[in-house]
C-alpha positions in Angstrom: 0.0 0.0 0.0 1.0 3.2 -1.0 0.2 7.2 0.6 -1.1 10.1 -0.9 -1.2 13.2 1.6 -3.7 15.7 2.3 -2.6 18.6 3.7 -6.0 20.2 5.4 -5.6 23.8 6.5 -9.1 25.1 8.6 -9.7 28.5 8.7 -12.4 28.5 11.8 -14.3 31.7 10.7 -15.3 33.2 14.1 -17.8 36.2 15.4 -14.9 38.2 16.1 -12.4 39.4 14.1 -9.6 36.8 15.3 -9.2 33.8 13.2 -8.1 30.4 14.9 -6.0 28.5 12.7 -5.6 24.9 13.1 -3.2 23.1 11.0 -3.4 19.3 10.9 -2.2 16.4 8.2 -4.3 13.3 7.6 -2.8 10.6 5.5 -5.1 9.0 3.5 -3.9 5.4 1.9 -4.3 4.2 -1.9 -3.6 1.3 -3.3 -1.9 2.5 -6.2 -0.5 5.6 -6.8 3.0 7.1 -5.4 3.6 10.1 -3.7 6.9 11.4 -4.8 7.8 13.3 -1.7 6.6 12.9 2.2 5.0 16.3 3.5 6.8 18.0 6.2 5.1 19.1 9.5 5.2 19.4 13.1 5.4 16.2 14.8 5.5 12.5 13.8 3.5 11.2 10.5 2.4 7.7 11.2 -1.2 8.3 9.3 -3.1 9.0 12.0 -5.2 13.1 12.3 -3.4 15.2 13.9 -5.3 17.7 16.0 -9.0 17.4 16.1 -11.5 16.2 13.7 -14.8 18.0 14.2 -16.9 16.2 11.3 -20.0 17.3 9.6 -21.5 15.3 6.9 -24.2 16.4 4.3 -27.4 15.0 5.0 -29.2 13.2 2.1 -31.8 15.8 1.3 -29.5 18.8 2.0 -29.9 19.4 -2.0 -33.1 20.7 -1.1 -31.7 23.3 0.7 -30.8 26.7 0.0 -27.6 27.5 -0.9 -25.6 28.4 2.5 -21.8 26.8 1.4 -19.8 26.8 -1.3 -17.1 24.2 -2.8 -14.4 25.6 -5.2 -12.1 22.8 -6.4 -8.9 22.6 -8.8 -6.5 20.4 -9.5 -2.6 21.8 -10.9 -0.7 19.3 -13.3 2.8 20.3 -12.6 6.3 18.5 -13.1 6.3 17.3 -10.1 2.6 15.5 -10.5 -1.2 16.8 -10.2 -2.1 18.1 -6.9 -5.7 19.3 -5.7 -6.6 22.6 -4.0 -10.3 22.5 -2.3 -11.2 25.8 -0.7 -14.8 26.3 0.9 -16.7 29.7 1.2 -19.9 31.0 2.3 -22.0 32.6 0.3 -20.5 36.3 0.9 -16.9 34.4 -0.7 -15.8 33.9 3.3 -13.0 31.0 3.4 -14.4 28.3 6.1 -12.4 25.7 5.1 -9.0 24.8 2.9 -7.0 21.7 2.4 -4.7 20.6 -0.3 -2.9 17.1 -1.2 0.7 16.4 -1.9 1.3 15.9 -5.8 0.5 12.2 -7.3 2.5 10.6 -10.3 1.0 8.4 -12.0 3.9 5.7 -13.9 4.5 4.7 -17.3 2.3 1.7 -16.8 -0.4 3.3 -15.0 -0.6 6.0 -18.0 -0.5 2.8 -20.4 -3.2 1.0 -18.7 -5.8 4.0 -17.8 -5.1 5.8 -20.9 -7.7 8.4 -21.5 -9.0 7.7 -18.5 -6.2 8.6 -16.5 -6.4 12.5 -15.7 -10.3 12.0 -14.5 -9.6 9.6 -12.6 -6.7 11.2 -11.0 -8.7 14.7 -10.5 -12.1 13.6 -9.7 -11.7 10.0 -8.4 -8.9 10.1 -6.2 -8.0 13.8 -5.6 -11.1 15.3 -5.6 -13.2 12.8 -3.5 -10.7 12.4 -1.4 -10.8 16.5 -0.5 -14.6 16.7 -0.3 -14.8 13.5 1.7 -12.2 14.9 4.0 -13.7 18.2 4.5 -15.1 19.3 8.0 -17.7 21.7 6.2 -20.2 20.4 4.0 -21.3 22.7 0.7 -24.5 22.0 -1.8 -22.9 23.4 -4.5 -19.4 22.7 -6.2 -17.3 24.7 -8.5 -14.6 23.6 -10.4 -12.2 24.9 -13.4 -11.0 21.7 -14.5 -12.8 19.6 -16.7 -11.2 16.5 -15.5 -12.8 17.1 -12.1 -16.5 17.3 -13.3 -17.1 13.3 -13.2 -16.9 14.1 -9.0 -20.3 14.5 -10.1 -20.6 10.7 -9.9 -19.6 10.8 -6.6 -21.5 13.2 -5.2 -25.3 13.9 -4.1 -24.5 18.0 -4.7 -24.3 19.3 -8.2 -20.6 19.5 -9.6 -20.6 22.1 -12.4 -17.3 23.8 -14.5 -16.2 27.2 -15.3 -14.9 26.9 -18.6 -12.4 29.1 -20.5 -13.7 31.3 -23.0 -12.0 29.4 -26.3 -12.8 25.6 -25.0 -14.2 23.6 -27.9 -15.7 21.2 -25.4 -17.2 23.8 -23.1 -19.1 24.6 -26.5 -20.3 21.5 -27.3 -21.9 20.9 -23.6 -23.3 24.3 -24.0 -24.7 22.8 -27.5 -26.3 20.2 -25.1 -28.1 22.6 -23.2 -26.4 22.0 -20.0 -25.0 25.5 -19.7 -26.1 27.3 -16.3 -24.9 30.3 -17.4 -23.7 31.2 -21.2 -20.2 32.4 -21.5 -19.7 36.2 -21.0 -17.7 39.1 -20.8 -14.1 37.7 -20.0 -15.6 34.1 -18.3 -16.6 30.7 -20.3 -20.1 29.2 -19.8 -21.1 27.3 -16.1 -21.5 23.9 -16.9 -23.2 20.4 -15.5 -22.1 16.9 -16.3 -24.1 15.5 -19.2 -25.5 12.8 -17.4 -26.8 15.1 -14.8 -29.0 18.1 -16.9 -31.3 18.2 -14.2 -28.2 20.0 -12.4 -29.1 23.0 -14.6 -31.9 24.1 -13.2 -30.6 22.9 -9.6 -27.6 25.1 -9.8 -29.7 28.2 -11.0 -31.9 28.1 -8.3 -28.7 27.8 -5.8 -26.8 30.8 -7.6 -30.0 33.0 -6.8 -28.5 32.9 -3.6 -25.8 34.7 -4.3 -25.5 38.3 -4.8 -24.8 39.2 -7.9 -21.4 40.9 -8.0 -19.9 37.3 -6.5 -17.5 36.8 -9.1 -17.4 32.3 -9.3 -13.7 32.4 -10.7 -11.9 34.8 -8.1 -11.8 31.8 -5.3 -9.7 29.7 -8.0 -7.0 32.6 -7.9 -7.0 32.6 -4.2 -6.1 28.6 -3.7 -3.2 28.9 -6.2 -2.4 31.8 -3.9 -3.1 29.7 -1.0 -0.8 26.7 -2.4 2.3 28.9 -2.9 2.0 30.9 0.4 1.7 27.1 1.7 5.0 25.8 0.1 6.7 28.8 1.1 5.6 28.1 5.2 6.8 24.3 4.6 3.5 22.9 4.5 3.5 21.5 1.0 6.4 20.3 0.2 
């Protein structure tokens, strides 16, 4: 058995203007892929949580909800591997919650034998669940820039839709579909749901009411690359 690392980092968003930080590390173990480097952090790593877990867990029918959380999800494909960046918000754009993993590299053989397959699996199957699963804040609605990660859908009970870039040829054709939530505009590519989900479409409009309208759905992208190199930088993510 082999370990991939998540690295959560909670941002307890109190009353008061303090913020209590607690930093903890959580090795979570896969049978298959290899993580190229061990994290680094305060005390021993023998794959138990550090620190304590507080856990709360989406209820079945919390789809039926309003829209109170939200999940924004990427995944960077660097030399060094893909690794996953999962930051939760209220609906103001608050942080609650962010964790990131280690980087995973897949082998010769294991790009042979997945093939096409390969980068969804790695960014919705096993980086992307294993961040949402993971997470101490539930959300009923989650954002994502990568294409890759929009088969977390299959996973999930929330709807999982993608901001596309402007020019993506397959952005256009989902949008062809009809499963655009919103059509691309001014500087942003459409919102879109998985194709075996188009009932997500009019799910995810009637969550986004909640918001107000100036949010702006791909600013919280530029704040977890942010967040990942301020985190290398403090020895978190090595």
């Amino acid at each position: 058995m082999v370990g991939i690392f998540t690295k959560p980092i909670n941002l307890h968003i109190l009353d008061s203007p303090n913020l209590t930080r607690d930093y903890r590390l959580v090795r979570l173990i896969s049978p298959f892929f290899l993580t190229q480097s061990p994290l680094l952090a305060q005390g021993s790593v023998s794959g138990q949580t550090l620190g304590i877990q507080v856990s709360r867990r989406l209820h079945p029918n919390c789809y039926n909800m309003g829209l109170t959380n939200l999940g924004f999800l990427t995944v960077l494909h660097e030399a060094s591997g893909y690794l996953g960046g999962y930051l939760v918000t209220n609906i103001w754009g608050r942080p609650l919650e962010f964790r990131l993993t280690s980087a995973v590299q897949p082998n010769r053989v294991q790009h042979v034998l997945y093939a096409g397959t390969l980068e969804p699996y790695i960014c919705a199957d096993l980086i992307g669940k294993t961040l949402v699963d993971k997470a101490a804040v539930s959300v009923q609605l989650l954002l994502t820039d990568r294409a890759s990660v929009l088969d977390l859908r299959l996973k999930l009970e929330c709807p999982v839709v993608w901001l596309a870039s402007t020019d993506d040829a397959q952005a256009a054709a989902l949008a062809q579909r009809g499963l655009a939530v919103t059509p691309a505009q001014a500087g942003q590519g459409p919102l879109l749901c998985h194709p075996r989900f188009p009932e997500d479409v009019t799910r995810t409009r009637d969550l986004l009411g909640d918001l107000d309208a100036a949010f702006d759905l791909a600013e919280p992208f530029g704040r977890i690359r942010e967040a990942i190199g301020e985190a290398r930088k403090m020895g978190v993510h090595k």
